[in-house]
Backbone as ProteinMPNN parsed JSONL, in Angstrom:
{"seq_chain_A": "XXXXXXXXXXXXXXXXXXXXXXXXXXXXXXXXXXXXXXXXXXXXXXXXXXXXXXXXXXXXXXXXXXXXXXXXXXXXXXXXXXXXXXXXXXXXXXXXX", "coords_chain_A": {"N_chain_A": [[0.815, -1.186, 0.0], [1.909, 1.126, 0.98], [4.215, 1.109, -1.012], [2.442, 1.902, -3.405], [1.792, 3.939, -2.94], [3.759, 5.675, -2.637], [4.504, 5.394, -5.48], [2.896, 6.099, -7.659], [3.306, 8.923, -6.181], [5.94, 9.264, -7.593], [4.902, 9.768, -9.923], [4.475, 7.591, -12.356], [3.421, 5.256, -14.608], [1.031, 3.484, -13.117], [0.028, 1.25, -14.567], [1.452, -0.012, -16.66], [3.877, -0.418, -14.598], [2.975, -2.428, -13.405], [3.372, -4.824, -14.522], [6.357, -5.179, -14.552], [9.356, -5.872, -13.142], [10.612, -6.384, -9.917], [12.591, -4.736, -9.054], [12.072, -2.412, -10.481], [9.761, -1.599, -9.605], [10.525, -0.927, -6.999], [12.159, 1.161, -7.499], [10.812, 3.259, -8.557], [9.158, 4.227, -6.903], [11.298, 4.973, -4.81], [11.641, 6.887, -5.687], [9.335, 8.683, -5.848], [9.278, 8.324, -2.998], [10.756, 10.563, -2.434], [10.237, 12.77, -3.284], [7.78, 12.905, -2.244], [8.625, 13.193, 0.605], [10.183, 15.192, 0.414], [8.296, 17.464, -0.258], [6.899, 17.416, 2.457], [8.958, 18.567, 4.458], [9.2, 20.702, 2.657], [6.684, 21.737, 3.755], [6.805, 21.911, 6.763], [9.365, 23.537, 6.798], [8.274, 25.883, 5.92], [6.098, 26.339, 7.076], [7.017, 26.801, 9.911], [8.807, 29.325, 9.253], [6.988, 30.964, 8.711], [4.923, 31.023, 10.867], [7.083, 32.144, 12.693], [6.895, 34.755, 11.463], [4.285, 35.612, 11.792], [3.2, 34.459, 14.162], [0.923, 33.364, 14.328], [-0.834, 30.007, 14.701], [-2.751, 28.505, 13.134], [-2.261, 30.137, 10.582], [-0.342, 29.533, 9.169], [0.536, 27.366, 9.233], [-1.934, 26.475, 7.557], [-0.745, 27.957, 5.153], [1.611, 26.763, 5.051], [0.617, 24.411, 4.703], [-0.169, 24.606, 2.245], [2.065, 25.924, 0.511], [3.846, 23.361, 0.479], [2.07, 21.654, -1.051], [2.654, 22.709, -3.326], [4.805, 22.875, -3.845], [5.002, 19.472, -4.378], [3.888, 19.128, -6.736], [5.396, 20.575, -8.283], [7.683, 19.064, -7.967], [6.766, 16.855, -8.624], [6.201, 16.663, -11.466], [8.484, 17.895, -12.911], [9.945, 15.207, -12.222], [8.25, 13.145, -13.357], [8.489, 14.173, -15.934], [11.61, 14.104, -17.18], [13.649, 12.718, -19.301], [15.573, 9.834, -20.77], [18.67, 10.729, -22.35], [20.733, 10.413, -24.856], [23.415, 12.126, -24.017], [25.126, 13.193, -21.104], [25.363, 16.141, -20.945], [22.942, 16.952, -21.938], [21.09, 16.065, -20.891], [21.212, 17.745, -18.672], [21.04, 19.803, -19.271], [18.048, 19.675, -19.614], [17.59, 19.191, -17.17], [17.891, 21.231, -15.511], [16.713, 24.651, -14.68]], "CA_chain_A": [[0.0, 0.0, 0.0], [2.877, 1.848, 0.911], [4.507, 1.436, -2.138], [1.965, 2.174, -4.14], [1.243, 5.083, -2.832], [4.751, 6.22, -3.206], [4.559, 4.893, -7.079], [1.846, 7.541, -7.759], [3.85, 10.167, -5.956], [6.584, 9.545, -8.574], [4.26, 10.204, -11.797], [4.956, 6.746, -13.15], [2.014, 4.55, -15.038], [1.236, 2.184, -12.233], [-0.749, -0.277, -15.289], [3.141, -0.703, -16.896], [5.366, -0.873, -13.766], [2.299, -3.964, -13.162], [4.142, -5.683, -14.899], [7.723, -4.606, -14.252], [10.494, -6.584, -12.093], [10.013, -5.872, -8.187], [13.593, -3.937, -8.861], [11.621, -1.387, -11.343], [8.724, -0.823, -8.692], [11.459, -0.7, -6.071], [13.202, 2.46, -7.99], [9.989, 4.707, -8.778], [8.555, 3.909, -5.247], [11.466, 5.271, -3.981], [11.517, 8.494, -6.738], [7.84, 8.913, -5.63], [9.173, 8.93, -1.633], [11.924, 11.702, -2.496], [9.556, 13.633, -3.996], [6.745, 13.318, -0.846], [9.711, 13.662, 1.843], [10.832, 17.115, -0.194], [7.168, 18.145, 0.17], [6.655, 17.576, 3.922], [10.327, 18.645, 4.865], [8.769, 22.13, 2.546], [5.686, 21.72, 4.736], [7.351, 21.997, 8.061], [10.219, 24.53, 7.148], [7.669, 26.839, 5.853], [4.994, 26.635, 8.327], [7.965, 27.213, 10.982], [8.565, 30.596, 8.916], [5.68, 31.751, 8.636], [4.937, 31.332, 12.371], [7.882, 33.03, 13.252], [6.602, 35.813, 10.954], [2.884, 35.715, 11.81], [2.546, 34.495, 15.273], [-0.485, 32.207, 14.236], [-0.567, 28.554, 14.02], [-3.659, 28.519, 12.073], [-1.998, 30.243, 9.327], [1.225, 29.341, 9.163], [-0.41, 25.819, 9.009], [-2.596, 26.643, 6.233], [0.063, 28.459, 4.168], [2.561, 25.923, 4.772], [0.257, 23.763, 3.636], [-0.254, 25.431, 0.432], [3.375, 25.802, -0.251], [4.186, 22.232, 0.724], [1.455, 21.041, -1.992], [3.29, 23.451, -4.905], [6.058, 22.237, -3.765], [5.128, 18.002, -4.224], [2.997, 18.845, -7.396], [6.566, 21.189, -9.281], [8.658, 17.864, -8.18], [6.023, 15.539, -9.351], [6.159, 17.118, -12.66], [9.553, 17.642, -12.947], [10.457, 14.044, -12.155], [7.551, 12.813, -14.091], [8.682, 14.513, -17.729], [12.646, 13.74, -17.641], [13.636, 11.803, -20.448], [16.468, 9.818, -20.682], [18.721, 11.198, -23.035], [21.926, 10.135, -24.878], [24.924, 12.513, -23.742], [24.917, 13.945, -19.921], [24.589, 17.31, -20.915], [21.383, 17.161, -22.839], [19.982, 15.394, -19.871], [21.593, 17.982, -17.219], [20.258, 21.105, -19.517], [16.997, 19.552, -19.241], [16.594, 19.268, -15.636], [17.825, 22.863, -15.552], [14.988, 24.99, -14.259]], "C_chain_A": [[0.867, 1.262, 0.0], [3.566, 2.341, -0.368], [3.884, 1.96, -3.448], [1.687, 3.683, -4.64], [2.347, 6.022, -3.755], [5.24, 6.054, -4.767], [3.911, 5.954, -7.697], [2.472, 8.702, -7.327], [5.036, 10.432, -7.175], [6.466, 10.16, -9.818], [4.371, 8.968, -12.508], [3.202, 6.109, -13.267], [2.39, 3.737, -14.566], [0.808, 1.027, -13.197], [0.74, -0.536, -16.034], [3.792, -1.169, -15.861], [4.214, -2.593, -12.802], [3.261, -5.143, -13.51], [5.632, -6.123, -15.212], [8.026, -5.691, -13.183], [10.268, -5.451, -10.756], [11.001, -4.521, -8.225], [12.739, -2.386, -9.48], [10.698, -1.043, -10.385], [9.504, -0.305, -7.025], [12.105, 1.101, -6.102], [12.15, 3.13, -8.195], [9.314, 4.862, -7.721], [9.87, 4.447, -4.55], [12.33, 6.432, -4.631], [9.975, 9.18, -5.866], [8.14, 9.424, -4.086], [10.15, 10.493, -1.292], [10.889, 12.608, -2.773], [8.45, 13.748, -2.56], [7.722, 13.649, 0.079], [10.066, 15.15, 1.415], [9.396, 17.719, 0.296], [6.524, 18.217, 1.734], [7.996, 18.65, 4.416], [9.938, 20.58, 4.039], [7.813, 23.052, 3.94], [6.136, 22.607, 6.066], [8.278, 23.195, 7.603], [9.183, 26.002, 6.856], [6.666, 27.51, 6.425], [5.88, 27.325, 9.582], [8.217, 28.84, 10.673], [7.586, 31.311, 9.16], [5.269, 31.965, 10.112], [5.282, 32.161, 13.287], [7.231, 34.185, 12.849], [5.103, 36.457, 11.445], [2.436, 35.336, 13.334], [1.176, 33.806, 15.638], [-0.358, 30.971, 13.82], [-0.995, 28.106, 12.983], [-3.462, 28.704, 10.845], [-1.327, 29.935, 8.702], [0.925, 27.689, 8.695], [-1.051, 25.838, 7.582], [-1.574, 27.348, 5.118], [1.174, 27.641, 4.147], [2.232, 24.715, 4.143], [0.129, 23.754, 1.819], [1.471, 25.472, -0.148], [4.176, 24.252, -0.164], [3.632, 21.334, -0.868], [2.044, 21.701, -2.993], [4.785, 22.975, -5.212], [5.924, 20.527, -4.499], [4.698, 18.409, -5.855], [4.307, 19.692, -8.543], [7.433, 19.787, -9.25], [8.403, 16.719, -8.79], [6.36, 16.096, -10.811], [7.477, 16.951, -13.106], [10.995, 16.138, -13.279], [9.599, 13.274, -13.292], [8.141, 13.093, -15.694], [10.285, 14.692, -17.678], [12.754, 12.256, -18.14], [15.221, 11.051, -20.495], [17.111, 10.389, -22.158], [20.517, 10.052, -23.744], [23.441, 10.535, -24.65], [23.586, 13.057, -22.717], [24.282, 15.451, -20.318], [23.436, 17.825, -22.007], [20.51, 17.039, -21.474], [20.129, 16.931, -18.803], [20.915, 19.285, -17.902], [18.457, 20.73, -19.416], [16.528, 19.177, -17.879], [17.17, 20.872, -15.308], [16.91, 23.42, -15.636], [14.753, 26.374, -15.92]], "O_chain_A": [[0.681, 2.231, -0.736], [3.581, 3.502, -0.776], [4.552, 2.37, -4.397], [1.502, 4.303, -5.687], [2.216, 6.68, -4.787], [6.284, 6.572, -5.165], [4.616, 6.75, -8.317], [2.263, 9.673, -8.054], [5.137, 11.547, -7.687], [7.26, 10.763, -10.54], [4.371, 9.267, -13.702], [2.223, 6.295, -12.545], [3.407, 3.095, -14.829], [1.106, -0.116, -12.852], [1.108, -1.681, -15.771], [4.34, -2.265, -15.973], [4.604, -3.422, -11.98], [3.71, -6.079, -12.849], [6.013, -7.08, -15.885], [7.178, -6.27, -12.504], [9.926, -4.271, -10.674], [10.643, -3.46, -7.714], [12.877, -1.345, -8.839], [10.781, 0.172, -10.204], [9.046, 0.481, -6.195], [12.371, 1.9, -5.204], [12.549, 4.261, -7.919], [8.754, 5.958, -7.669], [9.638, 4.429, -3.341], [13.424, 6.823, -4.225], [9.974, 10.306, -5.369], [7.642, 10.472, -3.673], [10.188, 11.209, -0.291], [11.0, 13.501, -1.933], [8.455, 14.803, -1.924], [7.529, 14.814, 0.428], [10.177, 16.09, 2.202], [9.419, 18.47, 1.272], [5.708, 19.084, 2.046], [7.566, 19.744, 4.783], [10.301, 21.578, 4.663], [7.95, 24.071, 4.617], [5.821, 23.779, 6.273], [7.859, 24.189, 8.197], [9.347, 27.032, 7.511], [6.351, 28.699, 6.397], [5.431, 28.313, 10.164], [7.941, 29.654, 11.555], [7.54, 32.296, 9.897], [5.29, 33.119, 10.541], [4.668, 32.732, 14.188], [6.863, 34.868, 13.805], [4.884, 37.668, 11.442], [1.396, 35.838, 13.761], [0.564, 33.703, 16.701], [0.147, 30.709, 12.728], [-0.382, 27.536, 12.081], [-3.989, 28.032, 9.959], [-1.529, 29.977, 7.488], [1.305, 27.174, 7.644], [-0.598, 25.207, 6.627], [-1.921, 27.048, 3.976], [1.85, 27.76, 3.125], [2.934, 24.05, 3.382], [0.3, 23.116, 0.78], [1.833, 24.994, -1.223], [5.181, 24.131, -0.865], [4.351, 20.649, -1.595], [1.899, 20.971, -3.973], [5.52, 22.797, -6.184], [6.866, 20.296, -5.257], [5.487, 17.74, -6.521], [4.145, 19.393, -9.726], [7.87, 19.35, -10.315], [9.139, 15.871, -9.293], [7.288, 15.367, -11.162], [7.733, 15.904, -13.7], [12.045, 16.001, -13.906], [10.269, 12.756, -14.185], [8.178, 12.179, -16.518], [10.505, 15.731, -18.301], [12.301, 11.181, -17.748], [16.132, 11.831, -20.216], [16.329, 10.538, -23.097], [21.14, 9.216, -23.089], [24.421, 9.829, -24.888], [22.379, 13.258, -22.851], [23.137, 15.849, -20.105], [23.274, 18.869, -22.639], [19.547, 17.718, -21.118], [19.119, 17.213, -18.159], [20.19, 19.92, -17.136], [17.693, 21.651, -19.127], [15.375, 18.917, -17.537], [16.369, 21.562, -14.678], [16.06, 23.086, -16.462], [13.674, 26.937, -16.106]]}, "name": "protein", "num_of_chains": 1, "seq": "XXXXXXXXXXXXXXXXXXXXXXXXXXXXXXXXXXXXXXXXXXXXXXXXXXXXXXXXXXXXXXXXXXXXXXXXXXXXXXXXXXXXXXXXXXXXXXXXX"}
């Protein structure tokens, strides 16, 4: 369940990696948890800001939420549409923001 979840956080088509080697659901399941751990780890540093700044839990909460989710949903994407490529720096100008 776990993994699944984290399969979906990656961006990958769970009806292919069905039928993929355990190693292949192993590696985007644990693309998928990099990508949710970056978005909590936003979560928390930005709610902590904001706190400091604002003095309200309530909001700081709710806006860290919000930047936490822009955060999971730019890395999902990101990770989701790199391609492999044939020389390094094709690949490295395309993860260039």
């Amino acid at each position: 369940m776990i993994r699944s979840f984290f399969i979906l956080c990656s961006g990958a088509d769970t009806r292919i990696l069905e039928s993929c080697s355990s190693g292949e659901q192993n590696k985007y399941a644990g693309i998928g948890a990099t990508v949710f751990f970056t978005a909590v780890m936003a979560f928390i540093a930005s709610s902590y800001a904001l706190f400091t700044v604002f003095d309200n839990v309530y909001a700081a909460i709710f806006f860290g939420l919000i930047w936490g989710l822009l955060i999971f949903n730019l890395d999902r994407f990101i990770v989701s549409t790199i391609k492999k490529r044939d020389s390094i720096k094709s690949e490295f100008l395309q993860a260039t923001p």
